[in-house]
FIVO-272378 format. One line per 8 residues: for each residue x, y, z of N, C-alpha, C, O. Coordinates in nm, 3 decimals. Layout:
<dodos>
X:Y:Z:X:Y:Z:X:Y:Z:X:Y:Z | ...
</dodos>
This chain:
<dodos>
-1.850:-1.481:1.539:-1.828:-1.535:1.406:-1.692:-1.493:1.350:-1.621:-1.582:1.303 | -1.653:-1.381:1.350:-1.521:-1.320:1.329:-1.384:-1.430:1.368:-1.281:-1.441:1.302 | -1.425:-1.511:1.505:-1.299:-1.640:1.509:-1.288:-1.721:1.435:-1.186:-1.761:1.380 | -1.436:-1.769:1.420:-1.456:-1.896:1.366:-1.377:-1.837:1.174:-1.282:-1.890:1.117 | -1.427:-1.766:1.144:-1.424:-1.646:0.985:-1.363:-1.524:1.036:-1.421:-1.424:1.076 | -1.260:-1.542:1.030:-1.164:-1.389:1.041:-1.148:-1.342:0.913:-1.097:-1.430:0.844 | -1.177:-1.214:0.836:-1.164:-1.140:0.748:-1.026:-1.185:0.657:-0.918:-1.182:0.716 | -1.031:-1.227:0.510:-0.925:-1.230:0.471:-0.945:-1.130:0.319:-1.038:-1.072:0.262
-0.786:-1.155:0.297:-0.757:-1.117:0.201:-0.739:-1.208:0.062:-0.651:-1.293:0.051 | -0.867:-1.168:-0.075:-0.849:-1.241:-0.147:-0.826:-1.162:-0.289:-0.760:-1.058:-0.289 | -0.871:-1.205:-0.387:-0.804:-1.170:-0.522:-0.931:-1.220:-0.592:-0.961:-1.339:-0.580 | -1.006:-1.140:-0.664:-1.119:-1.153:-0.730:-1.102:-1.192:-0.913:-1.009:-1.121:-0.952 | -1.130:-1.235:-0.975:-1.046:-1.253:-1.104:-1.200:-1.325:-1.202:-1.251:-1.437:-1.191 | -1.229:-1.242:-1.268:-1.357:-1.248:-1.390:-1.295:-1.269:-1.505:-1.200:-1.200:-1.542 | -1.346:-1.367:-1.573:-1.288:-1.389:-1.676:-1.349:-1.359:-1.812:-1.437:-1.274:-1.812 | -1.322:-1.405:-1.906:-1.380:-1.346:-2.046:-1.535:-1.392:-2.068:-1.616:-1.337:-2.143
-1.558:-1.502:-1.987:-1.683:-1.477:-1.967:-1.755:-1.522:-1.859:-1.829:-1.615:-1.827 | -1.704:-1.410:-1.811:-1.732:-1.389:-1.689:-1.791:-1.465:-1.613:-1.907:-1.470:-1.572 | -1.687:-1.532:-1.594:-1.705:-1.665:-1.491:-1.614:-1.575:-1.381:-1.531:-1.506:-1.440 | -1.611:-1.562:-1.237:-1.523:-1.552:-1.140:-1.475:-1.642:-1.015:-1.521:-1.734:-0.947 | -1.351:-1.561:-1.023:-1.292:-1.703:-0.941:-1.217:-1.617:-0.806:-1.190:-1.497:-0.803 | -1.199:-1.700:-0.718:-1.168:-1.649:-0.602:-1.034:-1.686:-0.551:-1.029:-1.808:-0.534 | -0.874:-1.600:-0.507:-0.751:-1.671:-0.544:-0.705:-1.575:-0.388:-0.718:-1.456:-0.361 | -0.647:-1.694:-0.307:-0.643:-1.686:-0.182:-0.496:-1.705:-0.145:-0.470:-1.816:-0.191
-0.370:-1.648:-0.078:-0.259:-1.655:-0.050:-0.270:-1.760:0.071:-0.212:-1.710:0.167 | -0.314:-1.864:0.097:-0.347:-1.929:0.237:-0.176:-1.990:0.219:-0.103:-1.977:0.317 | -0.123:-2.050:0.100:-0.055:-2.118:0.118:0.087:-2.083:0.000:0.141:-2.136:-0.096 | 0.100:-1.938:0.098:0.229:-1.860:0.007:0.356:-1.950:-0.053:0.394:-2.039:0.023 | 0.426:-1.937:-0.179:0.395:-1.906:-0.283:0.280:-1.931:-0.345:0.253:-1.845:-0.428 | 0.193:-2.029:-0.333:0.111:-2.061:-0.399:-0.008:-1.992:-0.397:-0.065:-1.954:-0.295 | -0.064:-1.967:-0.572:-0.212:-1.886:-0.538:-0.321:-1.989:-0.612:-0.346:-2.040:-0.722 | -0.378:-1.984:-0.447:-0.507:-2.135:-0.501:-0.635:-1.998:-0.535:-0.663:-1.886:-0.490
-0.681:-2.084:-0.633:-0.814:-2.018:-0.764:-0.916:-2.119:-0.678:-0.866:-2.221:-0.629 | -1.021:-2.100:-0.663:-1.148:-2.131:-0.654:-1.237:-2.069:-0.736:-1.235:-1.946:-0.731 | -1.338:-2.134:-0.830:-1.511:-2.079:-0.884:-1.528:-2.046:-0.807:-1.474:-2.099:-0.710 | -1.625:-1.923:-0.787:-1.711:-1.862:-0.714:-1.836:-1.883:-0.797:-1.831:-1.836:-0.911 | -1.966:-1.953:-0.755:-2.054:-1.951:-0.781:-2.142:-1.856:-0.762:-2.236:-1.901:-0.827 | -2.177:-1.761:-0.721:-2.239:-1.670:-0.656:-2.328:-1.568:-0.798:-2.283:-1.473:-0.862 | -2.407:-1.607:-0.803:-2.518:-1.579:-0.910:-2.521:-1.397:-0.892:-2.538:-1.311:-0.979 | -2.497:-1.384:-0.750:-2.573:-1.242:-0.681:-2.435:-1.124:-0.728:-2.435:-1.004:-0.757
-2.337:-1.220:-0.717:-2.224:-1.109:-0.782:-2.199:-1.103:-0.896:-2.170:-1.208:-0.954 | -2.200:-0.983:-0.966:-2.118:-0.980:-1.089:-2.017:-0.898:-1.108:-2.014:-0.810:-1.022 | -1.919:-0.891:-1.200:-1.827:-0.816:-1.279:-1.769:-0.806:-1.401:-1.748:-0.902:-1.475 | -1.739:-0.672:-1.427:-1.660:-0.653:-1.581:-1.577:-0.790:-1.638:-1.491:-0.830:-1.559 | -1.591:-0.868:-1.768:-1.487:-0.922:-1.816:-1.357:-0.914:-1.778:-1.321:-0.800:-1.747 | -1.263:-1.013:-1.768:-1.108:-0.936:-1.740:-1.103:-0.825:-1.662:-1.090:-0.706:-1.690 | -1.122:-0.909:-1.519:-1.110:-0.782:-1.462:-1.063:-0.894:-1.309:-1.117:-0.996:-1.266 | -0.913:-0.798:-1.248:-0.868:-0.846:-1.106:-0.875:-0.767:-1.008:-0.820:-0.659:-1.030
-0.920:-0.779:-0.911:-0.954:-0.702:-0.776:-0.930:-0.747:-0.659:-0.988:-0.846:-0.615 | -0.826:-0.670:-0.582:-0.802:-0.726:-0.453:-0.969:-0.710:-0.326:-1.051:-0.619:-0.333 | -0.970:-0.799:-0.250:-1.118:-0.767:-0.179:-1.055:-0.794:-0.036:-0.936:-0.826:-0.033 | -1.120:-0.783:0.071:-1.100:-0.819:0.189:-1.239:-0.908:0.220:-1.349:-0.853:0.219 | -1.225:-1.041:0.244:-1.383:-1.149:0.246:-1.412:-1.143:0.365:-1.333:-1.180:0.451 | -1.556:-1.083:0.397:-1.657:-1.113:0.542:-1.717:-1.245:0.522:-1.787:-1.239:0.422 | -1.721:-1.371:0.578:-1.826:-1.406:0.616:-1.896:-1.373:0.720:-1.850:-1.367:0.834 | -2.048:-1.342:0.676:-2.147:-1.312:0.791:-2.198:-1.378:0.892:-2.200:-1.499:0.866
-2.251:-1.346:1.024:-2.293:-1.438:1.119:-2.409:-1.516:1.051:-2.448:-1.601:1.131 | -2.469:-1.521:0.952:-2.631:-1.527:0.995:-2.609:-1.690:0.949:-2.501:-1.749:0.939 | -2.718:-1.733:0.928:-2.679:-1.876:0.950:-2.642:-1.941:0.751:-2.567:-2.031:0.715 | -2.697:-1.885:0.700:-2.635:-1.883:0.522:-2.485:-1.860:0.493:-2.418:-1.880:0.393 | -2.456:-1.809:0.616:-2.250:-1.809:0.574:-2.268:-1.735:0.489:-2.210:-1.799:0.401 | -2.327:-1.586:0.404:-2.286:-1.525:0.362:-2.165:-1.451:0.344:-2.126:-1.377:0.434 | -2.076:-1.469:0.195:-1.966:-1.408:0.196:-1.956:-1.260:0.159:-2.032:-1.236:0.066 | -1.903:-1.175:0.191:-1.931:-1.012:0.133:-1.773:-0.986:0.113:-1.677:-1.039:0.170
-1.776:-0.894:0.021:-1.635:-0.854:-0.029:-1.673:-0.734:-0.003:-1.787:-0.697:0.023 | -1.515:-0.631:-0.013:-1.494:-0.532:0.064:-1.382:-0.510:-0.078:-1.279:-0.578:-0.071 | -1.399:-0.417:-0.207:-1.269:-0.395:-0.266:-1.213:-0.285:-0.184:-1.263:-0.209:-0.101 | -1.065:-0.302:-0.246:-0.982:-0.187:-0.205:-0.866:-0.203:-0.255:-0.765:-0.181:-0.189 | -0.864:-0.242:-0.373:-0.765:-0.218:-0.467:-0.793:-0.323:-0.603:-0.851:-0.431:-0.595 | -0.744:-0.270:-0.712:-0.766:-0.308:-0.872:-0.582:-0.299:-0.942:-0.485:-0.224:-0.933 | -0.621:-0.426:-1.009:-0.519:-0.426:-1.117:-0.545:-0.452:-1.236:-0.452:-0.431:-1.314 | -0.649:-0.496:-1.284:-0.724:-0.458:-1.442:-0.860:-0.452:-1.422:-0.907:-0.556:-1.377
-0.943:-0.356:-1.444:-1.068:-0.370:-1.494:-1.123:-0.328:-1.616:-1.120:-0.218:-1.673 | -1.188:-0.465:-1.653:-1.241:-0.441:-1.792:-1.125:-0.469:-1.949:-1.126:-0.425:-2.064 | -1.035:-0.564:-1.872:-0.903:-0.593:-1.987:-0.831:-0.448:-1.999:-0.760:-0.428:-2.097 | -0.853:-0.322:-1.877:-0.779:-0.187:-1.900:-0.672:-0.250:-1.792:-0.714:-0.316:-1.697 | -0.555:-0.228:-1.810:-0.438:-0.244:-1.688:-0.411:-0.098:-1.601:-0.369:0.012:-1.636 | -0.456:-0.152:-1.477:-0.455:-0.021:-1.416:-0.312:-0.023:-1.299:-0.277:0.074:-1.231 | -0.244:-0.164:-1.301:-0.215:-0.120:-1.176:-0.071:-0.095:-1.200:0.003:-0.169:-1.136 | 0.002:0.013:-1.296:0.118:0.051:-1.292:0.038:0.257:-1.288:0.118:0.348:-1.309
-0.086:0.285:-1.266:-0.130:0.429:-1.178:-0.096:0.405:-1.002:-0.062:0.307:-0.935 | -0.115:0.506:-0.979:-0.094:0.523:-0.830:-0.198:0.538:-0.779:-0.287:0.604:-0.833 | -0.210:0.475:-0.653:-0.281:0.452:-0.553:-0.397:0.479:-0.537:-0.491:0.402:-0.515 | -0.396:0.666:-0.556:-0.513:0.755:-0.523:-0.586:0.736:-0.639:-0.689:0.803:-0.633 | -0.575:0.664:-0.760:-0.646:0.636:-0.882:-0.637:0.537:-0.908:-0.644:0.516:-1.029 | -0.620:0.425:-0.825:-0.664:0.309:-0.855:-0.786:0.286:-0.783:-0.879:0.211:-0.817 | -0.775:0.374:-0.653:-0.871:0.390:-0.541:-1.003:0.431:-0.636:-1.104:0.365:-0.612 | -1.008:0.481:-0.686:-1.112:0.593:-0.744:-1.137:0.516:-0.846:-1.254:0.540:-0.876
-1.079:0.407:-0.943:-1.117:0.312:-0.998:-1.276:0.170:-0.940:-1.373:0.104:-0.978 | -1.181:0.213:-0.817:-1.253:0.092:-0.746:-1.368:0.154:-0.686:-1.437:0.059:-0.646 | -1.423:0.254:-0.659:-1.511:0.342:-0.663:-1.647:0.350:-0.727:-1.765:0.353:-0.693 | -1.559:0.354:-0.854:-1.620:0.367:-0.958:-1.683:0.257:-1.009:-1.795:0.261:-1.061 | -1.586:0.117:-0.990:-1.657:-0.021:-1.038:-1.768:-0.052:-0.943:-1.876:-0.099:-0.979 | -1.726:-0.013:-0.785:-1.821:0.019:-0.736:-2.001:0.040:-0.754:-2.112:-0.012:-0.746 | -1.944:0.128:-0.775:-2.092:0.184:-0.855:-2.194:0.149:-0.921:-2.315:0.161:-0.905 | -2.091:0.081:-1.038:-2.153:0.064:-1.120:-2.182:-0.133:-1.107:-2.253:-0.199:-1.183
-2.121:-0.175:-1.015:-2.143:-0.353:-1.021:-2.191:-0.383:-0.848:-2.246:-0.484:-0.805 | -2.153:-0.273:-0.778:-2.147:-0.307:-0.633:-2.314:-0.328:-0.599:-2.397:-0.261:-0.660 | -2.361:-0.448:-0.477:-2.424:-0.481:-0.459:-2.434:-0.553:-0.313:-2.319:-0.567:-0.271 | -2.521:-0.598:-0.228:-2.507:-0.636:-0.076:-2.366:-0.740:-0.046:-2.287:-0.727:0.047 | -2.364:-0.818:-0.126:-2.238:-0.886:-0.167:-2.130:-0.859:-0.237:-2.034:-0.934:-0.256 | -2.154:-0.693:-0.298:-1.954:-0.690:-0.354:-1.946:-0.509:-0.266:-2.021:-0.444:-0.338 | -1.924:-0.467:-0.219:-1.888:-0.334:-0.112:-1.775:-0.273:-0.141:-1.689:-0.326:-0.212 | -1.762:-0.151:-0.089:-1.640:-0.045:-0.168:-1.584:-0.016:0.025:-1.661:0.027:0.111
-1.414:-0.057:0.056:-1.351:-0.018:0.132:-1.292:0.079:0.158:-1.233:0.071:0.266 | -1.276:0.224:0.077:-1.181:0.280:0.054:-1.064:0.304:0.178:-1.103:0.339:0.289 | -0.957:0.289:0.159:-0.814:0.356:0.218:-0.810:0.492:0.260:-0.844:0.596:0.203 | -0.746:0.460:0.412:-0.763:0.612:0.448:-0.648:0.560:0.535:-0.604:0.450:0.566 | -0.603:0.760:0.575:-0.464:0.693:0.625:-0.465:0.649:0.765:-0.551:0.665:0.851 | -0.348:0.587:0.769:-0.370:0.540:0.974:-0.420:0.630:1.090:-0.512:0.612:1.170 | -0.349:0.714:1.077:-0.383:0.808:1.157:-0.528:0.829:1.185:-0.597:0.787:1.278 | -0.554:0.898:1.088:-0.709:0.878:1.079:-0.822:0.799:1.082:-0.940:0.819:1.111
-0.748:0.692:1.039:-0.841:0.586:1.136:-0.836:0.547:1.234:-0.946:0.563:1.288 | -0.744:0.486:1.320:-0.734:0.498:1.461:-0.811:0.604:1.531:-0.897:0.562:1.609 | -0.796:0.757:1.519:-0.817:0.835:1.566:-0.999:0.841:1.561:-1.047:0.899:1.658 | -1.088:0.795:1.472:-1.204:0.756:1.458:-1.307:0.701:1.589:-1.277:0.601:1.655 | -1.406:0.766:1.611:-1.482:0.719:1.718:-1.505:0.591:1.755:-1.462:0.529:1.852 | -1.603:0.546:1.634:-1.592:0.366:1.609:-1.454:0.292:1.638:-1.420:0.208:1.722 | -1.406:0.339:1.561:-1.248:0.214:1.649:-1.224:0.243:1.794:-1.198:0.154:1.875 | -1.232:0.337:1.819:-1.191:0.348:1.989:-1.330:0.253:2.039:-1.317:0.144:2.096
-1.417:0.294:2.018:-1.513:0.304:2.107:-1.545:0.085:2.064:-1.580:0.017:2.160 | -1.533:0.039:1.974:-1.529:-0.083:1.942:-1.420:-0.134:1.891:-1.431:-0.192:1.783 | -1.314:-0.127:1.944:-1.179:-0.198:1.917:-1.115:-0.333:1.943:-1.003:-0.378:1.922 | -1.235:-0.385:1.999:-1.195:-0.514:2.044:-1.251:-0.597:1.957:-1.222:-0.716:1.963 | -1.337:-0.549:1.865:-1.338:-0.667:1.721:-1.318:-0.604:1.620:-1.410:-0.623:1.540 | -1.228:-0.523:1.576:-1.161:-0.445:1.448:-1.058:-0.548:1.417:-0.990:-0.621:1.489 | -1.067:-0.530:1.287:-0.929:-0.585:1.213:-0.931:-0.391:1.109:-1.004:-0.298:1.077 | -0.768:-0.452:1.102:-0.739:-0.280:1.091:-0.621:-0.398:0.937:-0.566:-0.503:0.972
-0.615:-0.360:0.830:-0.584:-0.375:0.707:-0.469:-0.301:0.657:-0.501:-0.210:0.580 | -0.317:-0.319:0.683:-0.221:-0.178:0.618:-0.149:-0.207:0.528:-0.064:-0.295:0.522 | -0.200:-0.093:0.411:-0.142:-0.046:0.292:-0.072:0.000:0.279:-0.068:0.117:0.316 | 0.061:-0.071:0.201:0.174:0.088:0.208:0.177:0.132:0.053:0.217:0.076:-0.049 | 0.127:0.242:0.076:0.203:0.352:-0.032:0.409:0.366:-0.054:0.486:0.427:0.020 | 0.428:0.318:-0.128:0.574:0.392:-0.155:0.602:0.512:-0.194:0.716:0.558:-0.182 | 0.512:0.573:-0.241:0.558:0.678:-0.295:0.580:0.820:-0.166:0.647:0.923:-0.176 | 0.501:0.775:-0.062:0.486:0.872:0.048:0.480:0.822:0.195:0.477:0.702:0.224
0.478:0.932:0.293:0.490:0.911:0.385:0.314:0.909:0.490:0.205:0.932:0.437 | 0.326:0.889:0.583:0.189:0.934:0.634:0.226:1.058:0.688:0.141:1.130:0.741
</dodos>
């Protein structure tokens, strides 16, 4: 399923009332918005979240999100903090909204993931996701 649905990168975006919409770089510059209908997810008002989208094998095409990064939640603007606290943002929304359909990715550094049992040992269907920090090095 992973060929057919390879993992992307999308942009989650709730609006004031909380309607959400789904905004996809397929066709750079341009950022196409889609409704997301999805009854099963919710989130904060005004609120944008980068996700990474699974669809699942099973035969419902379930979509699952994966956050791992925030630039407002809750009409708060978060994304002029750094990294390690935006992370911990997303954590946190986590928590408190996450459900079989919205999932928490957190960032960890390369090294350390590579170096991980699971990726060695199943590397031939990983997608591996890289973040750069500016402020540092690995």
């Amino acid at each position: 399923n992973l060929n057919k649905y390879p993992p992307k990168w999308v942009t989650l975006i709730s609006t004031g009332n909380r309607q959400i919409f789904e905004c996809s770089r397929d066709s750079y510059p341009e950022l196409y918005c889609y409704s997301k209908t999805n009854d099963l997810m919710r989130l904060p008002a005004d609120t944008v979240i980068d996700c990474i989208k699974i669809c699942s094998g099973d035969g419902n095409n379930t979509q699952i999100y994966h956050i791992f990064d925030a630039w407002i939640i809750g009409s708060k603007p978060i994304y002029k903090r750094n990294f390690i606290q935006r992370q911990e943002f997303c954590r946190v929304l986590y928590q408190g909204y996450g459900s079989k359909y919205l999932k928490f990715a957190g960032a960890m550094p390369i090294l350390q993931s590579i170096n991980r049992d699971n990726i060695k040992l199943n590397s031939y269907n990983k997608y591996l996701w890289f973040i750069r920090n500016k402020k540092s090095i690995e």
